[in-house]
C-alpha positions as MATLAB code, in Angstrom:
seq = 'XXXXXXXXXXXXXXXXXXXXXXXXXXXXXXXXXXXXXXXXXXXXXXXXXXXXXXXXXXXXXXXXXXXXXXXXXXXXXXXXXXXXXXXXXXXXXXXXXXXXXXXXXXXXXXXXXXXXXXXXXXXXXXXXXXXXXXXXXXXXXXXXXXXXXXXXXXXXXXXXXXXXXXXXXXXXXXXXXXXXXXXXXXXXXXXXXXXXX';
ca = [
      63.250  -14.699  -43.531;
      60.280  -12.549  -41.973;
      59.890  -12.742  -38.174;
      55.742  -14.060  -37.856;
      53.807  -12.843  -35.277;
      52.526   -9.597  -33.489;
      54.472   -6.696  -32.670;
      53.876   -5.578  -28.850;
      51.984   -2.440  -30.082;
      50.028   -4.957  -31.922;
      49.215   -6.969  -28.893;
      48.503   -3.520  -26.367;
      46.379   -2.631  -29.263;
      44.236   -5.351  -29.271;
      44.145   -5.717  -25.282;
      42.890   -2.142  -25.274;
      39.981   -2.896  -27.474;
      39.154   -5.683  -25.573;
      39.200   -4.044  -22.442;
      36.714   -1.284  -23.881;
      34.229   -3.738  -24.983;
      34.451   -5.936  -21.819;
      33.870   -2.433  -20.102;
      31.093   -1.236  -22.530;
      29.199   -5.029  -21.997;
      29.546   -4.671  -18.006;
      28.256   -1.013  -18.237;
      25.161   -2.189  -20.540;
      24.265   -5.229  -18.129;
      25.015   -3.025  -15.043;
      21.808   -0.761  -16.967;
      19.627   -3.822  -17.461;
      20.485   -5.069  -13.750;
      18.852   -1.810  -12.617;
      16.096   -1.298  -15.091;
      15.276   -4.821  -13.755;
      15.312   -3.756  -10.257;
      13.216   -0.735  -10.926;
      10.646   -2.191  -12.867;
      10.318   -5.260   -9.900;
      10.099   -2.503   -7.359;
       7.782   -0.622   -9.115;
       5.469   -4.092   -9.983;
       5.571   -5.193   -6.701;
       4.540   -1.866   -5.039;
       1.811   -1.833   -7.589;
       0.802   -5.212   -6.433;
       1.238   -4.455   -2.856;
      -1.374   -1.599   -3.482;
      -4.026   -3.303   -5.247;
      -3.974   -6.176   -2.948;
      -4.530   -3.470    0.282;
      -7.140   -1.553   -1.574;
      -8.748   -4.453   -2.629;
      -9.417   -5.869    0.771;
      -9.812   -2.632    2.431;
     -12.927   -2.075    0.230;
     -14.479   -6.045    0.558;
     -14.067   -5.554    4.735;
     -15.239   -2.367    4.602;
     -17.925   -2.507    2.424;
     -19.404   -5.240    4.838;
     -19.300   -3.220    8.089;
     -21.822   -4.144   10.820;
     -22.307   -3.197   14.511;
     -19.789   -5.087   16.192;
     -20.717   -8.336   18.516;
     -20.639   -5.838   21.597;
     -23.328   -3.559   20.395;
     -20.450   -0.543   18.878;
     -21.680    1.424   16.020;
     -20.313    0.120   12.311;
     -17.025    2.359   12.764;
     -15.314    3.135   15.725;
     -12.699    5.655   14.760;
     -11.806    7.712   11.539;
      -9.158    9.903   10.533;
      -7.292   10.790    7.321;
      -4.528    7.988    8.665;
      -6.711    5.832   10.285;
      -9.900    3.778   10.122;
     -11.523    1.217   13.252;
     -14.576   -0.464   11.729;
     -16.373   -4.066   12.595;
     -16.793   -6.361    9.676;
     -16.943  -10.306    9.450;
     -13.987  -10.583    7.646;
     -13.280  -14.481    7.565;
     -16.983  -15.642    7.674;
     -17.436  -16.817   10.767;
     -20.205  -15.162   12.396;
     -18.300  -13.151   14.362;
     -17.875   -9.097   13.503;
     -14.212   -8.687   14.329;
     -12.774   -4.896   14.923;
     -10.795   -4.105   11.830;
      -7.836   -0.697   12.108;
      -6.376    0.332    9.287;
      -3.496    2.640   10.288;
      -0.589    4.410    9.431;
       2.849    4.058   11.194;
       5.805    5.679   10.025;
       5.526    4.892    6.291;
       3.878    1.469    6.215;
       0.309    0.702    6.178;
      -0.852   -1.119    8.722;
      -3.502   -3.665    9.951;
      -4.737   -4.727   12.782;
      -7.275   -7.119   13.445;
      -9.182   -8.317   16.965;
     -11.627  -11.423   17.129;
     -14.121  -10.928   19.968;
     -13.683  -13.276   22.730;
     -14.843  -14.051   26.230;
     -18.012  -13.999   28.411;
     -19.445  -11.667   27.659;
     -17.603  -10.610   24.446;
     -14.854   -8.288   24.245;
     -12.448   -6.653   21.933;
      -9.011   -7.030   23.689;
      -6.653   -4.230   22.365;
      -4.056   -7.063   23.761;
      -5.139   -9.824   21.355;
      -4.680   -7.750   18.285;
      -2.772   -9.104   15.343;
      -0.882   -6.677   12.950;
      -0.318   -7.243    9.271;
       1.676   -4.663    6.977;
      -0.369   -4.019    4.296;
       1.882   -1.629    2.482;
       5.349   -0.947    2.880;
       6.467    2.502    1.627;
       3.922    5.482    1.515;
       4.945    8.215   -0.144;
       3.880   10.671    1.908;
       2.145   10.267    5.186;
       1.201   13.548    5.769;
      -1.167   13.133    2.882;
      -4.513   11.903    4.012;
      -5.356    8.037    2.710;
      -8.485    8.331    3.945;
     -11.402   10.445    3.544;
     -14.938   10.505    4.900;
     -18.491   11.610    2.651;
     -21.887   11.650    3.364;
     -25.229   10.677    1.957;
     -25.294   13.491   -0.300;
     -22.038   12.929   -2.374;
     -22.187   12.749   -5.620;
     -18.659   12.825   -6.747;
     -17.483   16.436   -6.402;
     -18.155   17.313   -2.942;
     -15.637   18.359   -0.795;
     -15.064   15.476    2.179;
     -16.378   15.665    5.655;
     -13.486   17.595    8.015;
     -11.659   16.591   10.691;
     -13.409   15.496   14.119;
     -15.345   13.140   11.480;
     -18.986   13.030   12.710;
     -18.965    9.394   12.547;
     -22.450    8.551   11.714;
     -22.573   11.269    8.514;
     -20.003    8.892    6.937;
     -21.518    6.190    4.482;
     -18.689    6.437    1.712;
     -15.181    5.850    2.343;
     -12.373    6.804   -0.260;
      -9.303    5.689   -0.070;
      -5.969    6.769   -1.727;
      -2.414    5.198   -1.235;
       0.652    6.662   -3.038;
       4.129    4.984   -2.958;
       7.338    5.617   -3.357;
      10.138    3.227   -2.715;
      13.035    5.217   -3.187;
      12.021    8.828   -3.362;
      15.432    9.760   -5.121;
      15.423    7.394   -7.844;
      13.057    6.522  -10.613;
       9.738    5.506  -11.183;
       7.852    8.044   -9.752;
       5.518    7.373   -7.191;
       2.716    5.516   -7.733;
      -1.071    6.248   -7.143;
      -4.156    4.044   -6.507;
      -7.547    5.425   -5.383;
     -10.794    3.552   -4.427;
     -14.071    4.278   -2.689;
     -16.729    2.031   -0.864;
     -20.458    2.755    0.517;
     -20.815    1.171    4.088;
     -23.678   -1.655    3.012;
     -25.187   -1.643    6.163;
     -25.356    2.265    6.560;
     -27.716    2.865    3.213;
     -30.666    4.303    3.639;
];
């Protein structure tokens, strides 16, 4: 009578393929785990940047002499931009800085207050508007005059503050700069409503 059953070769056999495919499923969710990860990243840095542009331009575009009697923008660099705007429609022009820190995007935001009014660097609130620029030594902002028409080159640094009337604005990001996607670019530009003439 014949012995039924598998042979121990048989059985180390069959373990070993089963361990390969166990290992070959683990490796092919491991890739979809980081796809996934990469592709979030990449959405959310995306969404991060269209967000900041897109308020950037609205409080921008309405820019006013401040409550104090200051000129429409107070400060502007290729990192940096100090301008007065009404930004949550209350009558009040509040002083509005976008700036850069490190690699994040920042801004800050004063409400005029006292008698007589003031903008008190000590009452400013700070937002991070974007988390991971790409590269801060590249400018995000630049300054143009009345007579741009879409090639000229922008106004230099010191800006002459009261030649700019359109802003453009560029933000490139990178989460990880040594793994994939790529960075990412967005670019805008706004004319300062109050300063057309």
């Amino acid at each position: 009578m014949k012995k039924q059953g598998f042979s121990l070769i048989e059985i180390l056999v069959a373990l070993g393929i089963f361990g390969l495919i166990i290992l070959a499923l683990a490796n092919f969710q491991w890739s979809l785990f980081s796809q996934n990860t990469l592709i979030n990243s990449s959405l959310n840095a995306d969404s991060e940047m269209r967000s900041a542009l897109k308020k950037i331009v609205a409080e921008l575009r309405g820019a006013a002499q401040s409550d104090t009697g200051v000129y429409q923008i107070a400060e502007a660099t290729k990192n940096s931009l100090t301008f007065f705007s009404d930004v949550d429609g209350d009558g009040r022009r509040e002083q509005v800085r976008y700036f850069l820190t490190g690699t994040a995007l920042m801004r800050g935001l004063i409400k005029p207050a006292g008698n007589p009014l003031a903008y008190n660097p000590a009452l400013e609130t700070l937002t991070t508007m974007v988390h991971a620029i790409a590269n801060p030594n590249q400018a995000i902002f630049s300054y143009h005059d009345q007579n741009y028409s879409g090639s000229e080159v922008a106004l230099t640094e010191p800006i002459n503050i009261p030649l700019v009337r359109l802003v453009k604005i560029t933000l490139t990001v990178d989460e990880n700069p040594n793994k994939p996607p790529s960075s990412l670019t967005l670019s805008s530009q706004v004319s300062i409503r109050s300063l057309k003439y």
